[in-house]
DSSP file (Angstrom, degrees, kcal/mol; ACC not computed):
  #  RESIDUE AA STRUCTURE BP1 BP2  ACC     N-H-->O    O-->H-N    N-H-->O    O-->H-N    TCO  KAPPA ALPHA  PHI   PSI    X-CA   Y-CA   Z-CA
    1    1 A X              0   0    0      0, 0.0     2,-0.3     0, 0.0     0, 0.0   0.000 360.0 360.0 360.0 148.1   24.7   36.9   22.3
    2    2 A X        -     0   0    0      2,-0.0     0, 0.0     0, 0.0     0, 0.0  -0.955 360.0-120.7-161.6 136.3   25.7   33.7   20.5
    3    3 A X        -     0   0    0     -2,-0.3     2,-0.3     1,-0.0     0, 0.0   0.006  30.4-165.6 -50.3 158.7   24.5   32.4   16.8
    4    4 A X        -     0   0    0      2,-0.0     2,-0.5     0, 0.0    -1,-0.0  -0.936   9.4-146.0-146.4 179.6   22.9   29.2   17.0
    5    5 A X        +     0   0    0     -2,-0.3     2,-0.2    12,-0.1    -2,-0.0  -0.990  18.6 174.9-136.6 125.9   22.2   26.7   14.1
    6    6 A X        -     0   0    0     -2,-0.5     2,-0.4    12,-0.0    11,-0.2  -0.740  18.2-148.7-104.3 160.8   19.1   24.4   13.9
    7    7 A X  E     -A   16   0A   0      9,-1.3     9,-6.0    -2,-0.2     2,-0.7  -1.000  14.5-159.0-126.1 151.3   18.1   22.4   11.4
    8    8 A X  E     -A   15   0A   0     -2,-0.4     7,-0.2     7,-0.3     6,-0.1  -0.804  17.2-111.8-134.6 144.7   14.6   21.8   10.8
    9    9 A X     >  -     0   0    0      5,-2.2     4,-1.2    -2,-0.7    13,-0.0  -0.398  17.1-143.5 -68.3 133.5   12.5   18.9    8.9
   10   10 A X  T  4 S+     0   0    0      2,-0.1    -1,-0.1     3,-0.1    12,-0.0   0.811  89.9  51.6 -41.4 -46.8   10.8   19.8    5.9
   11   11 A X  T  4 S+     0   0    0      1,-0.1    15,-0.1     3,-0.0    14,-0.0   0.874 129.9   9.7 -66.9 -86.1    7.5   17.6    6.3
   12   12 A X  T  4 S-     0   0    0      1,-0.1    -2,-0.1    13,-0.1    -1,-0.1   0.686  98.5-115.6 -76.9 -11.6    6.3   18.6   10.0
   13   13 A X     <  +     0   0    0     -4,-1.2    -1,-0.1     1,-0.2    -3,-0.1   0.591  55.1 158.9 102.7 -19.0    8.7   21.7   10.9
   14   14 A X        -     0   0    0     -6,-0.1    -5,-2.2     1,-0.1     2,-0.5  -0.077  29.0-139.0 -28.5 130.8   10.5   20.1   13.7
   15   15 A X  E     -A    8   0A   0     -7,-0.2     2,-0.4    -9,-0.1    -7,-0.3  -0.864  18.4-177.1-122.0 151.0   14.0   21.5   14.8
   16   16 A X  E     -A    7   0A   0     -9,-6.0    -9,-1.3    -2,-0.5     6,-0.1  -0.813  36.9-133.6-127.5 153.4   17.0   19.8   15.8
   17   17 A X  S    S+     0   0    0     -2,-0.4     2,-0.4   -11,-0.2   -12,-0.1   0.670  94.7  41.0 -64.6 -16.7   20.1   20.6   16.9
   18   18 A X  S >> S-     0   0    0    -11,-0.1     3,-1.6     1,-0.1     4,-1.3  -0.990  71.4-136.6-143.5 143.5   21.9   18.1   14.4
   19   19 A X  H 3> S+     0   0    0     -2,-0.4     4,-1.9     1,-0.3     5,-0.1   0.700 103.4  67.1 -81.0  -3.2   21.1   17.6   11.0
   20   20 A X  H 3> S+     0   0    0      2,-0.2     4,-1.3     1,-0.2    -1,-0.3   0.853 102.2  46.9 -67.7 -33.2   21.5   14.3   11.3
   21   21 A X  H <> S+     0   0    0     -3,-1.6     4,-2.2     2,-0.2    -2,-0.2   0.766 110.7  50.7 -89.1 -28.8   18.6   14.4   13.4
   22   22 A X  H >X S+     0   0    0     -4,-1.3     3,-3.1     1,-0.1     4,-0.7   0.928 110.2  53.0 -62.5 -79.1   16.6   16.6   11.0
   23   23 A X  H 3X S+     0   0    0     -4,-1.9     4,-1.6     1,-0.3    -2,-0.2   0.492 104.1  54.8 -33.8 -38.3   17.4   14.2    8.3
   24   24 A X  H 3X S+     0   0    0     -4,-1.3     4,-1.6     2,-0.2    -1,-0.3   0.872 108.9  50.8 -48.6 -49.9   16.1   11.2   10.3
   25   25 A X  H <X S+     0   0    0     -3,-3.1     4,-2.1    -4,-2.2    -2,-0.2   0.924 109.3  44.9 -69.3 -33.7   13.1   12.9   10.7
   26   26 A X  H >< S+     0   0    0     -4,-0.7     3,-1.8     1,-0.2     2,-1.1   0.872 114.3  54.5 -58.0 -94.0   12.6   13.7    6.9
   27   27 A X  H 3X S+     0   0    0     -4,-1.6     4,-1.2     1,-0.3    -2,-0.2   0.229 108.0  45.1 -58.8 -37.5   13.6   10.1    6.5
   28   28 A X  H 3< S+     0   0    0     -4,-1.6     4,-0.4    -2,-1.1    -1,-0.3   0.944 112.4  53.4 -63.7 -61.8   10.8    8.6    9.0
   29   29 A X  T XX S+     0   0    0     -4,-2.1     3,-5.4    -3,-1.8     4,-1.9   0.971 112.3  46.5 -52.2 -86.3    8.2   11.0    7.2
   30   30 A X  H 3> S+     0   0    0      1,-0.3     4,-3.2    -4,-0.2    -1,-0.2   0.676 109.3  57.4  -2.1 -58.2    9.4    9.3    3.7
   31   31 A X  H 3X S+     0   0    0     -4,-1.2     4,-0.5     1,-0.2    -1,-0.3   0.590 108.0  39.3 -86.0  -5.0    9.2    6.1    4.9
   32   32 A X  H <> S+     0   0    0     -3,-5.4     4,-1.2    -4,-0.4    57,-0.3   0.733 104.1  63.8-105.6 -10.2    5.9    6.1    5.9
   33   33 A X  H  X S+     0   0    0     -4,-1.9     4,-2.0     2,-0.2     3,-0.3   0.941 112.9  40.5 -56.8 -62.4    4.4    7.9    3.1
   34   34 A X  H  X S+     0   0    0     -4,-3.2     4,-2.1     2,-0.2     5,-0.2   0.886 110.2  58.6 -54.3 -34.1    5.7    4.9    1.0
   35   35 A X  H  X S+     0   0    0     -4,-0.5     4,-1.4     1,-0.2    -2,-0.2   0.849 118.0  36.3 -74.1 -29.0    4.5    2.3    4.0
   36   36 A X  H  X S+     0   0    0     -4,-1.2     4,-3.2    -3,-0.3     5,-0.4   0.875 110.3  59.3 -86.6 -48.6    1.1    3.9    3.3
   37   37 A X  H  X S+     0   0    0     -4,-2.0     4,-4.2    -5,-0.3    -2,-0.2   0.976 113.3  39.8 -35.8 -74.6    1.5    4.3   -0.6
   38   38 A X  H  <>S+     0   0    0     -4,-2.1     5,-0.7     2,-0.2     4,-0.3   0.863 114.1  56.8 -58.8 -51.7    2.0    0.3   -0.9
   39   39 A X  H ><5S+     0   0    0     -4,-1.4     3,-3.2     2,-0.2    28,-0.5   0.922 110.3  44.4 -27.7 -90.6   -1.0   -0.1    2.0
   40   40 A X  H 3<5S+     0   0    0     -4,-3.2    -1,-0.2     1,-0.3    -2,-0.2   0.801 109.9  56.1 -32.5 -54.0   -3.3    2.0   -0.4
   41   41 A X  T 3<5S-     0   0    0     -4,-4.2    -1,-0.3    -5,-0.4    -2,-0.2   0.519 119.2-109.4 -39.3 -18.1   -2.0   -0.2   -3.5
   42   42 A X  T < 5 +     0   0    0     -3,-3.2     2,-0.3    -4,-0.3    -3,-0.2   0.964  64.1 150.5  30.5  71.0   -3.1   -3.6   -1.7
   43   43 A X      < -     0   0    0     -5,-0.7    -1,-0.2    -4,-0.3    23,-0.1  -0.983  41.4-106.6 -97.0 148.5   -0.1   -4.9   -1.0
   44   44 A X     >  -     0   0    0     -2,-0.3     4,-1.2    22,-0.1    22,-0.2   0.032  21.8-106.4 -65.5 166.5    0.4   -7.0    2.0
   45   45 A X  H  > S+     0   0    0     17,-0.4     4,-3.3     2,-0.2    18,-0.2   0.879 119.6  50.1 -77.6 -68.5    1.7   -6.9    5.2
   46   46 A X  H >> S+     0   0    0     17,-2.3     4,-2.4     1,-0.2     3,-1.1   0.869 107.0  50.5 -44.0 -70.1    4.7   -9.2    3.9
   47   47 A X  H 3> S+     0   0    0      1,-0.3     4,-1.4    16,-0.2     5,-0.5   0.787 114.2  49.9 -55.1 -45.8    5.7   -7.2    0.7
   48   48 A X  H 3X S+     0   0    0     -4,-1.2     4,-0.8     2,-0.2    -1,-0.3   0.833 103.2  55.6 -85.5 -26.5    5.8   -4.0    3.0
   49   49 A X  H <X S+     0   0    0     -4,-3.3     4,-3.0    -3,-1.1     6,-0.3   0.771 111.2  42.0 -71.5 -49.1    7.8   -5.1    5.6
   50   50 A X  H  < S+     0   0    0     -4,-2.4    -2,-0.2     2,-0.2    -3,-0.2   0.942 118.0  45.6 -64.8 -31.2   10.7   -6.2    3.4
   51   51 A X  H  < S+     0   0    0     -4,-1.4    -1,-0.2     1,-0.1    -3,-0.2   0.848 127.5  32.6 -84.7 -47.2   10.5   -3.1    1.2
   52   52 A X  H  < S-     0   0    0     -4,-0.8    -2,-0.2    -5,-0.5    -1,-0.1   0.833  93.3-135.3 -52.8 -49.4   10.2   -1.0    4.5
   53   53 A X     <  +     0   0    0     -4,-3.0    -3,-0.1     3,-0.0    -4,-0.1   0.340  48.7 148.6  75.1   1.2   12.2   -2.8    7.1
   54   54 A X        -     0   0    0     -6,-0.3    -5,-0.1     1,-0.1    -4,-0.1   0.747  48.4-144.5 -56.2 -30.6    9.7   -2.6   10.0
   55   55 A X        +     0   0    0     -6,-0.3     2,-0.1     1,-0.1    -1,-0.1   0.817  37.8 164.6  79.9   6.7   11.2   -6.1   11.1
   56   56 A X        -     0   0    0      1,-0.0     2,-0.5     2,-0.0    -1,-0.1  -0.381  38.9-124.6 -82.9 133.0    7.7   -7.1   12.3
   57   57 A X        -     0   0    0     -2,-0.1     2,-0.4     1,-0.0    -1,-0.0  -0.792  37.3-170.8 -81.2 137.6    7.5  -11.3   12.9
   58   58 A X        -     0   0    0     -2,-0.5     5,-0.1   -13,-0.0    56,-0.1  -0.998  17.8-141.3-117.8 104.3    4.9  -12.2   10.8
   59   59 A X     >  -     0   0    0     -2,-0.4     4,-0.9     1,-0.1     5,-0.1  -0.300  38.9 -95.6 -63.4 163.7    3.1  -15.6   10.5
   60   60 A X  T >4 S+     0   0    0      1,-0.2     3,-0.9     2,-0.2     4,-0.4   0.871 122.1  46.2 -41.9 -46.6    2.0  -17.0    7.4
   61   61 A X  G >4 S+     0   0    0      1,-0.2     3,-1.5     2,-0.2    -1,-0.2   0.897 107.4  53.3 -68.5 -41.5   -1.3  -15.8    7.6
   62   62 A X  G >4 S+     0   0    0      1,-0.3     3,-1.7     2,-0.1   -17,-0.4   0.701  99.0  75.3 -70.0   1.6   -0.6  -12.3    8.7
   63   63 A X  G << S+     0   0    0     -3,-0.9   -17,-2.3    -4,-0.9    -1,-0.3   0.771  90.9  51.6 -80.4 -20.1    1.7  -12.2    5.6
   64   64 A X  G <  S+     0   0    0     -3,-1.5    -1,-0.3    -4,-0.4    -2,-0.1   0.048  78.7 135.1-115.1  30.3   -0.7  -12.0    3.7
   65   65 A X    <   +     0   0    0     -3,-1.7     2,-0.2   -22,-0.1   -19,-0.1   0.166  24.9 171.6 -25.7 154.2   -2.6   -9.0    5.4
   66   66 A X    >   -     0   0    0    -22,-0.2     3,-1.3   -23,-0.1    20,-0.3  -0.865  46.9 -85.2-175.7 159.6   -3.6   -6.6    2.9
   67   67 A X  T 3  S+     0   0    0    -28,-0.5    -2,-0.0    -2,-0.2   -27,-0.0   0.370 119.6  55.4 -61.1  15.1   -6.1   -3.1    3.4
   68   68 A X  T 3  S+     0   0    0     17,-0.1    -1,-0.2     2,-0.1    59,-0.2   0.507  82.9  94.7-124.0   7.3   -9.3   -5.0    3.0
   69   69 A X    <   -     0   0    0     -3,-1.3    17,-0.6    54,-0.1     2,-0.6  -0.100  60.4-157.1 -73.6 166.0   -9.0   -7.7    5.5
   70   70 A X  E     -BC  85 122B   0     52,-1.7    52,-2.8    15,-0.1     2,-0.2  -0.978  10.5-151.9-161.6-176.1  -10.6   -7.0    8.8
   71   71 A X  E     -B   84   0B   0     13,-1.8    13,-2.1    -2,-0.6     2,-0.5  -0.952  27.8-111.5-155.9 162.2  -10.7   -7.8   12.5
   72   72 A X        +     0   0    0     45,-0.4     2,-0.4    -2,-0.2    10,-0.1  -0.949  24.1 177.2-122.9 115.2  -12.4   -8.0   15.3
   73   73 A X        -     0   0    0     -2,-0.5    10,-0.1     1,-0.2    28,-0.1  -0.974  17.7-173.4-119.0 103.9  -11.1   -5.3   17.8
   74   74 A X  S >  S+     0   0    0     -2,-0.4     3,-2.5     1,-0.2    -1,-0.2   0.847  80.7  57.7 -73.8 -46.1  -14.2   -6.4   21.0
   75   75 A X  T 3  S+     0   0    0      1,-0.2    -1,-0.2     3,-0.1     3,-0.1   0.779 107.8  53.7 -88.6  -8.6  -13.4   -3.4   23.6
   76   76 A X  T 3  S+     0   0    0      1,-0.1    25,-0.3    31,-0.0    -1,-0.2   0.514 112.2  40.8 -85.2   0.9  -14.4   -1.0   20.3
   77   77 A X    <   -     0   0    0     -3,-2.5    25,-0.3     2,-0.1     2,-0.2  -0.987  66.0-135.8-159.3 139.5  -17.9   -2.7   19.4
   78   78 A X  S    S+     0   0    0     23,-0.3     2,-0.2    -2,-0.2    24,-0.1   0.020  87.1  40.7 -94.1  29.0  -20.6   -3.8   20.9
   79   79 A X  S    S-     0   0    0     22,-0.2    -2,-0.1    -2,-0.2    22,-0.0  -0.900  80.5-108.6-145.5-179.2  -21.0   -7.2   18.7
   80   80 A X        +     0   0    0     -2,-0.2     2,-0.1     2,-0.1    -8,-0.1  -0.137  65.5 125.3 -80.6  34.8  -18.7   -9.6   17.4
   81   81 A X  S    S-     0   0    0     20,-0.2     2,-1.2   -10,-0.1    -2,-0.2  -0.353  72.5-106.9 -86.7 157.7  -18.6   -9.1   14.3
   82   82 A X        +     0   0    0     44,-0.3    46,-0.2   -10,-0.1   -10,-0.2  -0.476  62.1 139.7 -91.7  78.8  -15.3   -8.5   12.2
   83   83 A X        +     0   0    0     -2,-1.2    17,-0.6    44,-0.2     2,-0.3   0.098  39.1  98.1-108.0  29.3  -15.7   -4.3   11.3
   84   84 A X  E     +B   71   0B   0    -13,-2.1   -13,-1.8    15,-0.1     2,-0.6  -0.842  48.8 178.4-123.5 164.0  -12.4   -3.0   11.7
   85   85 A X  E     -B   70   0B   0     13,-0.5     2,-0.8    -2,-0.3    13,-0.5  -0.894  37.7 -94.1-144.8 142.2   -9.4   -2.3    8.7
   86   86 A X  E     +D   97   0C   0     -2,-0.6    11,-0.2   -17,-0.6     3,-0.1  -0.530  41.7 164.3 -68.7 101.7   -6.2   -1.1    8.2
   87   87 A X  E     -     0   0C   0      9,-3.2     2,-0.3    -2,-0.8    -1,-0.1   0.689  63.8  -7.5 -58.7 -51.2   -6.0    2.8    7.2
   88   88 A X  E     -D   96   0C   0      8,-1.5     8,-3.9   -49,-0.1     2,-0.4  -0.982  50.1-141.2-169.3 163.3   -2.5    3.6    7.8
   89   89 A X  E     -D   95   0C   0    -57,-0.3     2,-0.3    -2,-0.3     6,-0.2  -0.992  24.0-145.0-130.7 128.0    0.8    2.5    9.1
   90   90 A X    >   -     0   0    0      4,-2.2     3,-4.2    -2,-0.4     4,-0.3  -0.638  35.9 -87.3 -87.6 154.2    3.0    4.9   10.9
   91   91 A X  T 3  S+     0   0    0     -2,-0.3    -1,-0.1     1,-0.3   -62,-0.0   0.889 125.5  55.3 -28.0 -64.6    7.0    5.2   10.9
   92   92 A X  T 3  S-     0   0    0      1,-0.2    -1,-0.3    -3,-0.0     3,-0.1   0.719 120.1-102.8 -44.5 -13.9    7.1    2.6   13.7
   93   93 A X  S <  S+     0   0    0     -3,-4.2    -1,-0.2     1,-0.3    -2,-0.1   0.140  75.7 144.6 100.0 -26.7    5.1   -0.4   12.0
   94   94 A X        -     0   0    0     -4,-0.3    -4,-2.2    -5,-0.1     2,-0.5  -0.161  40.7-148.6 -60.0 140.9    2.2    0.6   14.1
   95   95 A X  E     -DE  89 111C   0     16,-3.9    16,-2.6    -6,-0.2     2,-0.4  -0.968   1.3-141.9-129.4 139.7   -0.9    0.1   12.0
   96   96 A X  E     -DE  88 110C   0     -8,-3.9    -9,-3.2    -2,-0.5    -8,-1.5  -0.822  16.5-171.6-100.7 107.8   -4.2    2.3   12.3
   97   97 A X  E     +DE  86 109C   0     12,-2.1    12,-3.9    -2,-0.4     2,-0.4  -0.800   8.8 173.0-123.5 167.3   -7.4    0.7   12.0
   98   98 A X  E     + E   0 108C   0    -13,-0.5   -13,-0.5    -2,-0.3     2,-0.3  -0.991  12.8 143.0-162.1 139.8  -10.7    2.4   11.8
   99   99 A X  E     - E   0 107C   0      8,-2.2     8,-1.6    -2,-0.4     2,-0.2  -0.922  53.1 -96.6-169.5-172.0  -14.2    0.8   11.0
  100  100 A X  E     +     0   0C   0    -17,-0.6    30,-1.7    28,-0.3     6,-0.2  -0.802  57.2 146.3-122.8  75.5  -18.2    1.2   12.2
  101  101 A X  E     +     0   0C   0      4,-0.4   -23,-0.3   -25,-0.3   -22,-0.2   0.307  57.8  21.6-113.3  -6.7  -18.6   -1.4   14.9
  102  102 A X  E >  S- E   0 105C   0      3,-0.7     3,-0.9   -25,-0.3   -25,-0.0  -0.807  82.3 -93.4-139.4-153.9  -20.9    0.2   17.2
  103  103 A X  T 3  S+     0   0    0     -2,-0.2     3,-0.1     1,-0.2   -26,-0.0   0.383 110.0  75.0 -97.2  19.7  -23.5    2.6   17.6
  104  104 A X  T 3  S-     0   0    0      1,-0.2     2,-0.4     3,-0.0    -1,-0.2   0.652 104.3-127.0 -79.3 -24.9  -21.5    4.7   18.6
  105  105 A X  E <   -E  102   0C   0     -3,-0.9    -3,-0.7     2,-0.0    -4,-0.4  -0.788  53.3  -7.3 110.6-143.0  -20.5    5.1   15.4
  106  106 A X  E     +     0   0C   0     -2,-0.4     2,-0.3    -6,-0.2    -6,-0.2  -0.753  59.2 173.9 -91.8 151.8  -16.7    5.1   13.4
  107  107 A X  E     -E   99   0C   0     -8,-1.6    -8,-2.2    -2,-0.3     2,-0.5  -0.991   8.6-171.6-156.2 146.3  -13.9    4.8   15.9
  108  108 A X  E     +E   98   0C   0     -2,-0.3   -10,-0.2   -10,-0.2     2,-0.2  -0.964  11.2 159.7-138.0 149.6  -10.1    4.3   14.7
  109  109 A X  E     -E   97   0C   0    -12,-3.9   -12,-2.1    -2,-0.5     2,-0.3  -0.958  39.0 -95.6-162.6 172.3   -6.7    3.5   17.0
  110  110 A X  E     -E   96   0C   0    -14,-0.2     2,-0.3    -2,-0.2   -14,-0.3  -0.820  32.8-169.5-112.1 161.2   -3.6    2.2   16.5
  111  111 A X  E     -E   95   0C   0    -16,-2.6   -16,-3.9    -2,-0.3     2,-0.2  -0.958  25.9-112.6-152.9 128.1   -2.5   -1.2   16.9
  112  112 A X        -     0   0    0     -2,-0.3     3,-0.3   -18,-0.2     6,-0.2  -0.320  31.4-127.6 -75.8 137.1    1.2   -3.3   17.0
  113  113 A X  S    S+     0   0    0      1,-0.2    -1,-0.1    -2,-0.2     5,-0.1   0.891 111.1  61.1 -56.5 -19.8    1.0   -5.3   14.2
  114  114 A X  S    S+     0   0    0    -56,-0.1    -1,-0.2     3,-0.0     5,-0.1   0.782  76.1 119.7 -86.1 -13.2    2.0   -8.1   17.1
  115  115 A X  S >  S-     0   0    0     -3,-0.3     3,-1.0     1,-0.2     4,-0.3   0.121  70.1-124.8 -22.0 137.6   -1.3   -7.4   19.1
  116  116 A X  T 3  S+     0   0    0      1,-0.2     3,-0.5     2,-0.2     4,-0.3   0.704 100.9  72.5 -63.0 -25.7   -3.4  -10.4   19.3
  117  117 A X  T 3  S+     0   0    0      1,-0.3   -45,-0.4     2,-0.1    -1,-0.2   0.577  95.4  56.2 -90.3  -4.1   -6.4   -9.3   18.1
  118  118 A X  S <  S+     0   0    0     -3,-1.0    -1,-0.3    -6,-0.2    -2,-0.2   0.556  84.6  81.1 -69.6 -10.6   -4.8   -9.3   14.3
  119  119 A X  S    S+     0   0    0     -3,-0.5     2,-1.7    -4,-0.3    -2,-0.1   0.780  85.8  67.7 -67.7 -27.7   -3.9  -12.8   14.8
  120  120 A X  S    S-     0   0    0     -4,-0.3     2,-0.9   -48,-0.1   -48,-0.2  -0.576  75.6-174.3 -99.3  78.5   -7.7  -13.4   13.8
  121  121 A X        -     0   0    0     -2,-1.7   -50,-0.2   -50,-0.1     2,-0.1  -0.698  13.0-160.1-119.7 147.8   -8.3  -12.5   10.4
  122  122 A X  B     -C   70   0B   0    -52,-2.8   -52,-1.7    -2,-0.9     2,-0.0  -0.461  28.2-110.0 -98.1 168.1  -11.1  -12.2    8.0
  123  123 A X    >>  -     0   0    0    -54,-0.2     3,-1.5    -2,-0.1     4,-0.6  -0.391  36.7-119.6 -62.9 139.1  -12.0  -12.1    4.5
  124  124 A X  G >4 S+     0   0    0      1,-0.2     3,-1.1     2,-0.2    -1,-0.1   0.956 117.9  71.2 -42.0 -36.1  -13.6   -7.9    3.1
  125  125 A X  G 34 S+     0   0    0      1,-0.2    -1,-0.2    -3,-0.0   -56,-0.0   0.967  93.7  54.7 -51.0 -28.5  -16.7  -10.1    2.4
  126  126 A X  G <4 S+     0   0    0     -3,-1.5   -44,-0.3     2,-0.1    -1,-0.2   0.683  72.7 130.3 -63.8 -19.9  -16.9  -10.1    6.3
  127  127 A X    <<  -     0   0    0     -3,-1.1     2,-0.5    -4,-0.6   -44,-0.2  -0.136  42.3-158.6 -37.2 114.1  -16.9   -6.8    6.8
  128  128 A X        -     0   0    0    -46,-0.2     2,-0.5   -44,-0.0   -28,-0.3  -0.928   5.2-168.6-127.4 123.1  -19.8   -5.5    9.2
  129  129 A X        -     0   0    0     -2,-0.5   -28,-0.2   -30,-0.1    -2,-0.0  -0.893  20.9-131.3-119.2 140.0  -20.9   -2.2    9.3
  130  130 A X        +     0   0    0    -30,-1.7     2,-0.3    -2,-0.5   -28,-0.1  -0.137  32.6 179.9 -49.0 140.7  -23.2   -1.1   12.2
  131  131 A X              0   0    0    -30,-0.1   -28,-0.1   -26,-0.0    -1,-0.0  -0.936 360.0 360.0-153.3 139.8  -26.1    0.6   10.8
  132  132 A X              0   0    0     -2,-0.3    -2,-0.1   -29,-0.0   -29,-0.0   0.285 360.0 360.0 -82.2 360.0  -29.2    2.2   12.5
């Protein structure tokens, strides 16, 4: 028989063989709990990358990104209208957007903050939700 030692993350329960590697993972968790915090807050895209680090190249316009903007994600809606929003950001920078764009109903996915189809963005007054 032989001991072993794990260490295991607090948030999700993970275990790892080195606590460095638990610690990362608490660390991840942390940091997107804040990436989300500041999200919820309406701050922008800019202000949350620097405070974060995500590293994400940004253009002017996306800098100024924020949770009430939207976009128009086409293979998720049957019009062209701009119905989709930013929800959440995960440890990676990856940002989760979630809207009512067809009649299908709400549909959410995640999306690289370089993806093209942020490049295009609109005002919350634009905001369309499908309704029956």
């Amino acid at each position: 028989m032989k001991e072993v030692v794990m260490y295991k993350c607090k948030d999700c329960g993970k275990s790892y063989d080195l606590e460095r590697l638990a610690l990362e993972c608490e660390f991840n968790h942390a940091k997107e709990r804040l990436a989300n915090q500041y999200l919820q807050d309406g701050f922008n895209l800019n202000f949350i990358n620097a405070m974060i680090g995500f590293n994400w190249n940004l253009s002017e316009e996306m800098k100024k990104i924020t949770k009430d903007n939207c976009f128009i994600i086409s293979h998720w809606q049957c019009c062209q209208k701009p119905a989709y929003q930013i929800t959440q950001i995960d440890y990676h920078g990856n940002l989760y957007l979630w809207g009512i764009g067809s009649w299908n109903g709400g549909y959410g996915g995640w999306k690289n903050v370089n993806d093209y189809e942020l490049k295009k963005i609109y005002p919350k007054e634009q905001l369309y939700k499908y309704t029956r």
